[in-house]
DSSP file (Angstrom, degrees, kcal/mol; ACC not computed):
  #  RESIDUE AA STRUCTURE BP1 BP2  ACC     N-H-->O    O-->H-N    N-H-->O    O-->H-N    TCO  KAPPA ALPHA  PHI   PSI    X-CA   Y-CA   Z-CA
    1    1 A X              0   0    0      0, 0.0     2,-0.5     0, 0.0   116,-0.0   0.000 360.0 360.0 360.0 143.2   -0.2    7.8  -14.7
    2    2 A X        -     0   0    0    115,-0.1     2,-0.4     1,-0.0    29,-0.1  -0.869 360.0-174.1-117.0 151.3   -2.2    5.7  -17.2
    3    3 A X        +     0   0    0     -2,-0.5   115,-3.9     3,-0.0     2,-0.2  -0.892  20.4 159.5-134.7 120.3   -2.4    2.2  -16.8
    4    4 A X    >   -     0   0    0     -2,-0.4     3,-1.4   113,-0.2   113,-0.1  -0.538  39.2 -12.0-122.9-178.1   -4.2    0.1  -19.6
    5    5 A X  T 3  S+     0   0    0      1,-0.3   111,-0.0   111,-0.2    -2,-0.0   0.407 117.5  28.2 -12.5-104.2   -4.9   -2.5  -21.2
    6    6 A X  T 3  S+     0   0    0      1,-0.1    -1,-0.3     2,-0.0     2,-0.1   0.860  94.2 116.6 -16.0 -65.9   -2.4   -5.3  -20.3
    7    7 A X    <   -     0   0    0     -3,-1.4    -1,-0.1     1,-0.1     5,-0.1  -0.052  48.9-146.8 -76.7 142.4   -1.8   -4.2  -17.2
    8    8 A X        -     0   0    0     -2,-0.1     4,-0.4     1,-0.1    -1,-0.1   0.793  28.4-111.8 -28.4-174.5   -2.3   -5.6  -14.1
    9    9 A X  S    S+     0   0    0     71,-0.3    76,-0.2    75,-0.2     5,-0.1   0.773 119.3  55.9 -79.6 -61.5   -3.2   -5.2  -10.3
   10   10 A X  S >  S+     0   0    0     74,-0.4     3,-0.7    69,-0.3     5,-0.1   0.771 105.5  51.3 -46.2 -33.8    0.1   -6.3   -9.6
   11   11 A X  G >> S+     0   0    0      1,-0.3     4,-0.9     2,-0.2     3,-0.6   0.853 109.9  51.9 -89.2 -29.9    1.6   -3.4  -11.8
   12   12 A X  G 34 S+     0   0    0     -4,-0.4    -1,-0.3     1,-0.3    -2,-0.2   0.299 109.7  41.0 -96.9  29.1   -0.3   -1.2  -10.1
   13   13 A X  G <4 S+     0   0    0     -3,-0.7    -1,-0.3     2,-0.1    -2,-0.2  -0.003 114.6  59.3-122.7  24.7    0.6   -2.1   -6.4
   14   14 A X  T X> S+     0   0    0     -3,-0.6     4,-1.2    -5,-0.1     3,-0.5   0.490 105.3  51.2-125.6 -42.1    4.2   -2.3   -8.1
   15   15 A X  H 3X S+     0   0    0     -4,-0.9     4,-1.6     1,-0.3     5,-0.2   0.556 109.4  45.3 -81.5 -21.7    3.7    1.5   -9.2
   16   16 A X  H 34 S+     0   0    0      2,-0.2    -1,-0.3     3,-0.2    -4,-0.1  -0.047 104.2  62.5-124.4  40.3    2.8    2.9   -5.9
   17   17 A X  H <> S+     0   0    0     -3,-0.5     4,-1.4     3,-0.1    52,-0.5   0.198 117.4  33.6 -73.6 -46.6    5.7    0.9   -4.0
   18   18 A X  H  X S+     0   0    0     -4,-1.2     4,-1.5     2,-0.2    -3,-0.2   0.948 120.4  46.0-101.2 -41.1    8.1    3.1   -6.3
   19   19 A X  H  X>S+     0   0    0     -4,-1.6     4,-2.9     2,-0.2     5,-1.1   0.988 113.9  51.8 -26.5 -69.7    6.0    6.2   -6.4
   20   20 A X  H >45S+     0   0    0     -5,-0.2     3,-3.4     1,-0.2    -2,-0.2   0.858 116.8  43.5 -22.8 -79.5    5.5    5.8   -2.3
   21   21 A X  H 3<5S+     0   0    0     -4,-1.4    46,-0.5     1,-0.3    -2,-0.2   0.757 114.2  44.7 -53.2 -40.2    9.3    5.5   -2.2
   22   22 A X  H 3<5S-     0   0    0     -4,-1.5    -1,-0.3    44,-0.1    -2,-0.2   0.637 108.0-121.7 -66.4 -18.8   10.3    8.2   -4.5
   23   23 A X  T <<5 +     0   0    0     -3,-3.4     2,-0.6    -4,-2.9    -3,-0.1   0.817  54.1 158.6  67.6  36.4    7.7   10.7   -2.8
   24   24 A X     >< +     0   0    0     -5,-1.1     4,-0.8     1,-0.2    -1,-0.3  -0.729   9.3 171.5 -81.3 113.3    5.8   11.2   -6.3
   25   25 A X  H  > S+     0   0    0     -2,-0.6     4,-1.5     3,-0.1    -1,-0.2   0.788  72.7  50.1 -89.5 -10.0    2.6   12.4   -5.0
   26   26 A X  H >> S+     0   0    0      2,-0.2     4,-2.0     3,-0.1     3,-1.1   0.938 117.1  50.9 -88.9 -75.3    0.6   13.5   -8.6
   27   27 A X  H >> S+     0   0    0      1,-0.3     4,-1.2     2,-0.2     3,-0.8   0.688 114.8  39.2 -13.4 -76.9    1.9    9.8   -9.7
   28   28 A X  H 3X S+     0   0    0     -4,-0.8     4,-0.6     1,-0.3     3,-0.4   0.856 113.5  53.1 -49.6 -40.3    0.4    8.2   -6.6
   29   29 A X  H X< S+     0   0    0     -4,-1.5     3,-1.8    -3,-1.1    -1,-0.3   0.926 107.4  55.3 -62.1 -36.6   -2.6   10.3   -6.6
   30   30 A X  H << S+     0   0    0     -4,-2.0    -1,-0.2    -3,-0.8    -2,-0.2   0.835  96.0  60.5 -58.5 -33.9   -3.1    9.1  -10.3
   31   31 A X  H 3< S+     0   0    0     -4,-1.2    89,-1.9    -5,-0.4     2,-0.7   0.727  95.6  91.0 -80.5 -18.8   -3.1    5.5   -9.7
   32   32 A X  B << S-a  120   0A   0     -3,-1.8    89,-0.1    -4,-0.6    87,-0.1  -0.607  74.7-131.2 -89.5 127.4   -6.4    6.2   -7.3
   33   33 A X    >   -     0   0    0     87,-0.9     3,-1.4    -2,-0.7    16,-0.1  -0.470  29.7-119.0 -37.2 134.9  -10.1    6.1   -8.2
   34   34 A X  T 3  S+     0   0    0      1,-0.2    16,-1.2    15,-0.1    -1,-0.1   0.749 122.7  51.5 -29.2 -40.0  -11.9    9.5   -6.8
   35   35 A X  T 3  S+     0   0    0     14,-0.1    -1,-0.2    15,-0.1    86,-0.1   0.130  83.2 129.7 -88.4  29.7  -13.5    7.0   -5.2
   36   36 A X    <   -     0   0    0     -3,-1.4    13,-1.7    84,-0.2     2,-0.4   0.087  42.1-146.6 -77.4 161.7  -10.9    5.0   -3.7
   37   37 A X  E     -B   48   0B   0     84,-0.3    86,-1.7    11,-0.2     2,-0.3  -0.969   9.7-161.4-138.4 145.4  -10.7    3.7    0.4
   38   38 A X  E     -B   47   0B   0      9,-3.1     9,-2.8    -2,-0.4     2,-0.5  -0.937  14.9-172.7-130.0 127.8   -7.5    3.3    2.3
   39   39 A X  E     -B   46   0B   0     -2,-0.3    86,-2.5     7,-0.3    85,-0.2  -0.973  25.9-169.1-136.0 104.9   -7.1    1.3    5.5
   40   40 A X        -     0   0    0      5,-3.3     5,-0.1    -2,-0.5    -2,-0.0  -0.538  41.1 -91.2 -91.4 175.1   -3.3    2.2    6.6
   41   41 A X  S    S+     0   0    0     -2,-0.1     2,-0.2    85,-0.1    86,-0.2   0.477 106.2  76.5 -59.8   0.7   -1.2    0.5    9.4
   42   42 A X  S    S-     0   0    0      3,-0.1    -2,-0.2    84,-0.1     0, 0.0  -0.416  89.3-121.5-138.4 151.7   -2.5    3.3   12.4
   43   43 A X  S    S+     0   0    0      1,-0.2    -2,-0.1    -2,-0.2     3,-0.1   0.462 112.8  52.7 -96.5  18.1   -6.0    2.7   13.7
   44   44 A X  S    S+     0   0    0      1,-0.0     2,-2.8     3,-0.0    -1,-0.2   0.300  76.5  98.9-106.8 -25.2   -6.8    6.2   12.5
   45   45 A X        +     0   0    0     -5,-0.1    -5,-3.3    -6,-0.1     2,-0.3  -0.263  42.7 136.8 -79.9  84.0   -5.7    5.8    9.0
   46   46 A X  E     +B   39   0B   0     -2,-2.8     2,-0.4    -7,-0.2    -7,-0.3  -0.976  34.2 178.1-118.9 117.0   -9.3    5.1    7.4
   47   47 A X  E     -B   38   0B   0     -9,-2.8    -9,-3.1    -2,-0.3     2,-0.5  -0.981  18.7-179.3-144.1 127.5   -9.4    7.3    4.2
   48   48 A X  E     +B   37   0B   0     -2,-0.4     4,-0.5   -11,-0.2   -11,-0.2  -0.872  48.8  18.1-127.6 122.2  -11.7    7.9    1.3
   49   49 A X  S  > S-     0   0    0    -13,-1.7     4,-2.5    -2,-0.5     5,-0.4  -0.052  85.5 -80.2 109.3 142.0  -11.5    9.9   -1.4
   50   50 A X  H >> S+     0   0    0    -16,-1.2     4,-3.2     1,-0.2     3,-0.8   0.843 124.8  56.6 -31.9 -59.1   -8.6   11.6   -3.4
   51   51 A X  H >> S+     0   0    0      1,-0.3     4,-2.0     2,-0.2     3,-1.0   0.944 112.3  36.7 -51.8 -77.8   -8.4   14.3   -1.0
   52   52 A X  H 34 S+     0   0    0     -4,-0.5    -1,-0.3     1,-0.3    -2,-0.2   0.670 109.8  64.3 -46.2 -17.8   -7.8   12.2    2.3
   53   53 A X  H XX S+     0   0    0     -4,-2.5     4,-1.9    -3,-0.8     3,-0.7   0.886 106.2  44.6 -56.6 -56.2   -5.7    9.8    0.3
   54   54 A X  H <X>S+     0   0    0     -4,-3.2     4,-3.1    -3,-1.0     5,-0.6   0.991 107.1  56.1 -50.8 -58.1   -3.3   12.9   -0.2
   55   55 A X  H 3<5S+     0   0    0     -4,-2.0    -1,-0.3     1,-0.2    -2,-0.2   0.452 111.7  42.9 -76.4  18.8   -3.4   14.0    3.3
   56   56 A X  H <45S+     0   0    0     -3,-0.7     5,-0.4     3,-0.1    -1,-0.2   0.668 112.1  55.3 -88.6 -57.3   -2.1   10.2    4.5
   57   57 A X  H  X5S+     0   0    0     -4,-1.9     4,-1.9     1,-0.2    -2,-0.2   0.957 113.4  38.6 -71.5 -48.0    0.5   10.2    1.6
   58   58 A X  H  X5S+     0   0    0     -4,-3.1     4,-1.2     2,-0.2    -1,-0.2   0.917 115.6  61.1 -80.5 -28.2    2.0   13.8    3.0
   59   59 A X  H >><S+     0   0    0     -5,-0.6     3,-3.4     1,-0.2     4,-0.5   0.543 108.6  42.6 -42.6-120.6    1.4   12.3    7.1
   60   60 A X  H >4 S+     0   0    0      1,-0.3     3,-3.5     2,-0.2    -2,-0.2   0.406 115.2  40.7   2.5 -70.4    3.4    9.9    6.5
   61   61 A X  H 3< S+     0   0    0     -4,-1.9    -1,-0.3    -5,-0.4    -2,-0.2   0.509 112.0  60.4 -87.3  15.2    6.4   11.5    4.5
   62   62 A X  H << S+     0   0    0     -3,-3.4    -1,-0.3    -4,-1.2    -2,-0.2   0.361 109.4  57.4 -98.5   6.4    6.2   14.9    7.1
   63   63 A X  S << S+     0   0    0     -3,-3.5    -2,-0.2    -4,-0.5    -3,-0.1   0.488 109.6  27.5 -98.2 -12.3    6.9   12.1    9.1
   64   64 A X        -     0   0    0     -5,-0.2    31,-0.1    -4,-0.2     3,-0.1  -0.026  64.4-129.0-135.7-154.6   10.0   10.4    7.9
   65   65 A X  S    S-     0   0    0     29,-0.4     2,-0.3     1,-0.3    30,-0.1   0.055  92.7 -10.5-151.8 -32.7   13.1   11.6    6.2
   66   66 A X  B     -C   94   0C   0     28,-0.8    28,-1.8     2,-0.0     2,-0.3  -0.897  62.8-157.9 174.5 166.6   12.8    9.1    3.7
   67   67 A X        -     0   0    0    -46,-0.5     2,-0.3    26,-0.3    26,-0.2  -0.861   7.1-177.2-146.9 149.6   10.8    5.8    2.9
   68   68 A X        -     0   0    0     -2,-0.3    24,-1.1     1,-0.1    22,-0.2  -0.875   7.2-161.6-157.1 132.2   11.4    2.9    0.8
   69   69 A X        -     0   0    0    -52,-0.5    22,-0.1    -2,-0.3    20,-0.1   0.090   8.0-175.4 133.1 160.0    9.3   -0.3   -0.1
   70   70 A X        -     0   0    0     19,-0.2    20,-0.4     1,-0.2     2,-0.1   0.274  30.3-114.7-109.3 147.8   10.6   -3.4   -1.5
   71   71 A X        +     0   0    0     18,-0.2    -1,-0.2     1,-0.1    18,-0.2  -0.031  28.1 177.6 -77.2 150.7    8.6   -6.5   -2.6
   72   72 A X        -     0   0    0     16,-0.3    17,-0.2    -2,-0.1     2,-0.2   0.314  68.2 -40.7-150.0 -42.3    9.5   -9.4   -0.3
   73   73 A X  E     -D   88   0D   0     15,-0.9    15,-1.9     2,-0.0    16,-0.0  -0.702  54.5-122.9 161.8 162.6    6.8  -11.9   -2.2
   74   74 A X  E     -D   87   0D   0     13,-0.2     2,-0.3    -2,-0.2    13,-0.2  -0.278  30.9-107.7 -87.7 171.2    3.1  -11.8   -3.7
   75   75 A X        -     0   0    0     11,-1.1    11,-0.3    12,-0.0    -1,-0.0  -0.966  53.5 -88.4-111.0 101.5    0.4  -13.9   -2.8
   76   76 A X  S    S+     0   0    0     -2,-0.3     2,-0.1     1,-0.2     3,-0.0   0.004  85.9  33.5 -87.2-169.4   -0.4  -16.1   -5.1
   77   77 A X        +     0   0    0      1,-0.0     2,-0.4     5,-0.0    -1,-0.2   0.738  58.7 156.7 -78.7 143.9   -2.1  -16.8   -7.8
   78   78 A X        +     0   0    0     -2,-0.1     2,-0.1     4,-0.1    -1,-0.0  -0.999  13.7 178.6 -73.6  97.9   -2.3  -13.6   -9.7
   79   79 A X    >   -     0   0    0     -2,-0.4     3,-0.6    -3,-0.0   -69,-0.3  -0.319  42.3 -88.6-112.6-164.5   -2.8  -14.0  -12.8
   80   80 A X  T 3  S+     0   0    0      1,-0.3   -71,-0.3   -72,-0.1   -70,-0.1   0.829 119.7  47.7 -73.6 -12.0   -3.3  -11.3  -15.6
   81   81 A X  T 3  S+     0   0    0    -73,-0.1    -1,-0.3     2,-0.1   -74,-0.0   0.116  82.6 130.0-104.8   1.0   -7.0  -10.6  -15.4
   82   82 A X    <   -     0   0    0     -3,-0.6   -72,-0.1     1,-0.1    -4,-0.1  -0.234  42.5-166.8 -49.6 136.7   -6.9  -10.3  -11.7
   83   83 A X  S    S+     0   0    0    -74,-0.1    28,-0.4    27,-0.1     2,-0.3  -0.294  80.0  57.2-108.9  37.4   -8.7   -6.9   -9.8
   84   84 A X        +     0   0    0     26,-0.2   -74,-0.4    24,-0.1     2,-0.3  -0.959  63.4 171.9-140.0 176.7   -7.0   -7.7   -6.6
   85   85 A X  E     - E   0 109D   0     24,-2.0    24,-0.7    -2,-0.3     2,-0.4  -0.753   5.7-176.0-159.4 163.2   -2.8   -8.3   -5.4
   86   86 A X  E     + E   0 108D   0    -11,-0.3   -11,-1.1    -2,-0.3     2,-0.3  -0.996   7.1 165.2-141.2 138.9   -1.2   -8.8   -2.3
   87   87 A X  E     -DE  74 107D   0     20,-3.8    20,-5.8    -2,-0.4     2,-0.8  -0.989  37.1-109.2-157.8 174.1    2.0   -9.0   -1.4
   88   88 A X  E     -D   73   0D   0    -15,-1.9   -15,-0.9    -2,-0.3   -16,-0.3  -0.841  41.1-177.8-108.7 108.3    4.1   -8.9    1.3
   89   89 A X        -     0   0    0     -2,-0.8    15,-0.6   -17,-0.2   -18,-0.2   0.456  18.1-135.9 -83.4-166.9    6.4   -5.9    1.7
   90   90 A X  E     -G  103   0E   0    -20,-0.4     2,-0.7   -22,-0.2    13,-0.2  -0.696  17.2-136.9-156.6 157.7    9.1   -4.4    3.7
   91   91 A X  E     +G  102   0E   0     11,-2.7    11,-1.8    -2,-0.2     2,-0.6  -0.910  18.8 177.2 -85.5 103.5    9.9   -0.7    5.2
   92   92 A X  E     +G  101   0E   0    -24,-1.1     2,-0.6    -2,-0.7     9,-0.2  -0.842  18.1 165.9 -57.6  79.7   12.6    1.5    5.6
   93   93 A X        -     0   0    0      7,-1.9     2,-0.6    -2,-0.6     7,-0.5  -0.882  21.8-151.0 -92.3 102.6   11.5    4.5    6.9
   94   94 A X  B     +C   66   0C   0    -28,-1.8     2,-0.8    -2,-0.6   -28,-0.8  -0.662  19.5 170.5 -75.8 135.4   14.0    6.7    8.2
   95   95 A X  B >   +H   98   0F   0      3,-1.2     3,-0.8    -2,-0.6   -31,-0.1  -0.849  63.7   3.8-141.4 124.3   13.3    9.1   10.9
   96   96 A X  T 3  S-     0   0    0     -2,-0.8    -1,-0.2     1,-0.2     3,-0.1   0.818 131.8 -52.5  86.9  24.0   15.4   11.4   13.0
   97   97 A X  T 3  S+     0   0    0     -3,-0.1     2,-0.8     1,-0.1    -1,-0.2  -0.032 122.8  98.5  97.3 -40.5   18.8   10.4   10.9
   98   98 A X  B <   -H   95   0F   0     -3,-0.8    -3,-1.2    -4,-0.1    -1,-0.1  -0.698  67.6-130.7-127.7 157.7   18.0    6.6   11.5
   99   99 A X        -     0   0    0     -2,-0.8     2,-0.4    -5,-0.2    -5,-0.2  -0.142  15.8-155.5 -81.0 149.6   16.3    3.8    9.3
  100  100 A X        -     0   0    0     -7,-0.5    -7,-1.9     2,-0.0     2,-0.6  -0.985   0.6-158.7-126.5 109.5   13.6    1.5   10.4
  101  101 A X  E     +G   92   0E   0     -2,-0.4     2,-0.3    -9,-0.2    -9,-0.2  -0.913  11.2 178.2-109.4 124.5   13.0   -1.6    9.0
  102  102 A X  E     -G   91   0E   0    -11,-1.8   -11,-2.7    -2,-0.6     3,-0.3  -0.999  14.8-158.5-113.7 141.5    9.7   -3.1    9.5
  103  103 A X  E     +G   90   0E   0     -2,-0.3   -13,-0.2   -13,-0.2     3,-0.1  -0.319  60.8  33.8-101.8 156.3    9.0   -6.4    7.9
  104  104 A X        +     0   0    0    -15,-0.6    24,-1.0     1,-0.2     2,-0.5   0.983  65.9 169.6  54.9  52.9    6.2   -8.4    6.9
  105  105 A X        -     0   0    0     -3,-0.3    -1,-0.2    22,-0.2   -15,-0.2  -0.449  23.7-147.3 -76.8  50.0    4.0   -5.3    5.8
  106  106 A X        -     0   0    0     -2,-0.5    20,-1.6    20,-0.4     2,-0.4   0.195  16.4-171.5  -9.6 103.7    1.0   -6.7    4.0
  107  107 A X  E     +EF  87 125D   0    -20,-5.8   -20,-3.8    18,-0.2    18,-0.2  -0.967   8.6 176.4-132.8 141.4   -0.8   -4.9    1.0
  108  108 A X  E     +EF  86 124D   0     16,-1.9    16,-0.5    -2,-0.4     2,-0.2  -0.285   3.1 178.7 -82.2 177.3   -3.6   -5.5   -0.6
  109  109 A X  E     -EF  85 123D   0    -24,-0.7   -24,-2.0    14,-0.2     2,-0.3  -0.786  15.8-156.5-164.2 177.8   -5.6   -3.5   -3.6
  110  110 A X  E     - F   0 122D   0     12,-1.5    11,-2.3   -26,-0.2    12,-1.7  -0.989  17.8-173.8-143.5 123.6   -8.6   -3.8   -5.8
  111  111 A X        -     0   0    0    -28,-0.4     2,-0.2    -2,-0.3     9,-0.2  -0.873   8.9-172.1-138.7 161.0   -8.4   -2.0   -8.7
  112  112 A X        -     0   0    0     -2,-0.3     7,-2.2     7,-0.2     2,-0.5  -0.766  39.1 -97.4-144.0 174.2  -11.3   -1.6  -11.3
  113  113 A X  E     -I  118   0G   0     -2,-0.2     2,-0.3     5,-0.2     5,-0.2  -0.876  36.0-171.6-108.6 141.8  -10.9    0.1  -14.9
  114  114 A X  E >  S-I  117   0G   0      3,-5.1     3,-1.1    -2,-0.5     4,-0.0  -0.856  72.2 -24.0-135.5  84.1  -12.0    4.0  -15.0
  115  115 A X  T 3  S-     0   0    0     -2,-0.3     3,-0.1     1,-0.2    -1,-0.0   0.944 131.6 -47.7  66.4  33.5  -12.0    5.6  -18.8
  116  116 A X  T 3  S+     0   0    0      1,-0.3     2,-0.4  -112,-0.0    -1,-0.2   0.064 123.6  95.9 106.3 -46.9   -9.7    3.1  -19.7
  117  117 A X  E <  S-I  114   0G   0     -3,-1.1    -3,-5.1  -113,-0.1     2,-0.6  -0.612  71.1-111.5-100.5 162.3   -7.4    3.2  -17.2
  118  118 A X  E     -I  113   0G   0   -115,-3.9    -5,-0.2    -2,-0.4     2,-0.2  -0.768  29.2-170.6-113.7 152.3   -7.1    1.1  -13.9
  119  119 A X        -     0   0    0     -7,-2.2     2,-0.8    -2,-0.6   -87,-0.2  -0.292  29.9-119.0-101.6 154.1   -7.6    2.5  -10.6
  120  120 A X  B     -a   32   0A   0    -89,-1.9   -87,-0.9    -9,-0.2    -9,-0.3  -0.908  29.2-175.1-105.3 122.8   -7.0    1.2   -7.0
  121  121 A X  S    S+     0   0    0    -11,-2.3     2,-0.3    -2,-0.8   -84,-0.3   0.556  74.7  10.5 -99.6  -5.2  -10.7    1.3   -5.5
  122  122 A X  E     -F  110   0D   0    -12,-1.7   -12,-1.5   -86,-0.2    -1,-0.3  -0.821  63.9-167.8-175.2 159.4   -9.3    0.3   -2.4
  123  123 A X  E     -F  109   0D   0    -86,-1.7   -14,-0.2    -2,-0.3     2,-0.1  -0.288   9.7-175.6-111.8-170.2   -5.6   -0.2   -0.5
  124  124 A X  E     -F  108   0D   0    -16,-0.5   -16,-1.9   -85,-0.2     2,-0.3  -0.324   4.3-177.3-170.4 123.1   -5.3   -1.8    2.5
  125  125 A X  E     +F  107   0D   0    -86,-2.5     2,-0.4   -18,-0.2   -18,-0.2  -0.924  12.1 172.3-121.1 153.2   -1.8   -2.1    4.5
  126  126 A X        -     0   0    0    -20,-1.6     2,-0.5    -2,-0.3   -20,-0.4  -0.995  20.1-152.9-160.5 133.7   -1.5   -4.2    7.9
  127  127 A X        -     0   0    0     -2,-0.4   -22,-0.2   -86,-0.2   -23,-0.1  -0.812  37.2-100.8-105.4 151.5    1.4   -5.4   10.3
  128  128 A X        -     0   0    0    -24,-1.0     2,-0.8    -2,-0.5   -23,-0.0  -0.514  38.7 -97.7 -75.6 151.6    1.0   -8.4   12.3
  129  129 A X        -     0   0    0      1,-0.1    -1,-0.1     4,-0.0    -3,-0.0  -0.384  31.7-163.1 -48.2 111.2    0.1   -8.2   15.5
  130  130 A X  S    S+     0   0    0     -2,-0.8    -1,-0.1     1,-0.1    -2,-0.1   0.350  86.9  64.8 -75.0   1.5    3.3   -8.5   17.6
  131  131 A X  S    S+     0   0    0      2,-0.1    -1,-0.1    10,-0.0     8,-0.1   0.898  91.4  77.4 -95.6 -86.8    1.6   -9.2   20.8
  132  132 A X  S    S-     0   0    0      1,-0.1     2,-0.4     3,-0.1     7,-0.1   0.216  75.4-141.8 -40.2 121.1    0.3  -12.6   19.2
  133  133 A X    >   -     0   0    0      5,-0.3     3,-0.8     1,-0.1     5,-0.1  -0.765  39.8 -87.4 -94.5 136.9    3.1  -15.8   18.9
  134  134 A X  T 3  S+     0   0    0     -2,-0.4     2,-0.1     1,-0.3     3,-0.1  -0.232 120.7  33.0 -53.6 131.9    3.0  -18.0   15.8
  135  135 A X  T 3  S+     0   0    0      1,-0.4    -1,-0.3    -3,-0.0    -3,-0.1  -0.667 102.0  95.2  91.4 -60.4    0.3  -20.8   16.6
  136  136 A X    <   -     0   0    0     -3,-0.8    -1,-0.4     1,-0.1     3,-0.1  -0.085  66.2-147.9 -70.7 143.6   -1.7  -18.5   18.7
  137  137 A X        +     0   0    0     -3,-0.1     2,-0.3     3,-0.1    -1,-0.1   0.643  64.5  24.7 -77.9 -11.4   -4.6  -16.7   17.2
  138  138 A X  S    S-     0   0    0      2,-0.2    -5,-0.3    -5,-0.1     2,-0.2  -0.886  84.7 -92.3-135.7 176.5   -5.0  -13.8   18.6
  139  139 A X  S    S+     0   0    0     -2,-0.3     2,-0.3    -7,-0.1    -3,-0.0   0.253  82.8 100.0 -84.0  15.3   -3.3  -11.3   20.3
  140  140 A X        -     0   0    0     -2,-0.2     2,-0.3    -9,-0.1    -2,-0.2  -0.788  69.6-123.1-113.4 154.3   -3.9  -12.3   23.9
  141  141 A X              0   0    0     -2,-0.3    -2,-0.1     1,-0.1    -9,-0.0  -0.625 360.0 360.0-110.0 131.7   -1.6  -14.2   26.4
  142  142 A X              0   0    0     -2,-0.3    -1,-0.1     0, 0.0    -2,-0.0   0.671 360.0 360.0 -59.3 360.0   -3.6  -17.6   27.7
């Protein structure tokens, strides 16, 4: 997929929220640099480079039945000239016949321009800790 001139960061974390869900992988793969890095929710999912970028995008959907997901709200400001967005997601994943929603899925990217088009040079997606209560700072019980 080319993405030029105008667009954003945002448009391209906008474009691999509806690729993801649709299970376009030549799309998704298109929107990454060759030299792109991936930090997924799993404490194994550290990935560089087109190739390992594929083998996370087909983990994941040999994993599910189907996936979706929707925009919940950005971080501002973005503006247009912005390398970075973040926003705050949610999941549907179904697996085994029934859906899973998890909320408050956090992604970043950083995207740089490559021959014109722009690229994500690195992803990062993150859940909160669920161990850790609002007001606390970390994940441990006093």
């Amino acid at each position: 997929m080319k993405i030029r001139s105008q667009a954003n960061a945002r448009h391209v974390l906008l474009e691999f929220c509806k690729n993801y869900s649709e299970r376009n992988l030549e799309k998704n793969l298109s929107l990454f640099s060759e030299k792109a890095h991936l930090w997924g929710t799993g404490v194994d999912e550290n990935r560089v480079g087109l190739k390992e970028i594929e083998a996370q995008l087909k983990r994941d959907w040999s994993q599910s039945e189907s996936g979706k997901l929707d925009l919940v709200s950005w971080v501002e400001p973005i503006s247009e000239t912005d390398l970075w967005a973040a926003a705050v997601c949610r999941a549907t994943v179904v697996m085994g016949g029934i859906p899973h929603v998890f909320e408050n899925l956090r992604g970043t990217i950083m995207v740089e321009k490559e021959e014109g088009d722009w690229k994500i040079v690195h992803m990062h997606a993150s859940f909160p800790d669920a161990r850790q209560p609002a007001g606390d700072s970390f994940p441990v019980s006093s």
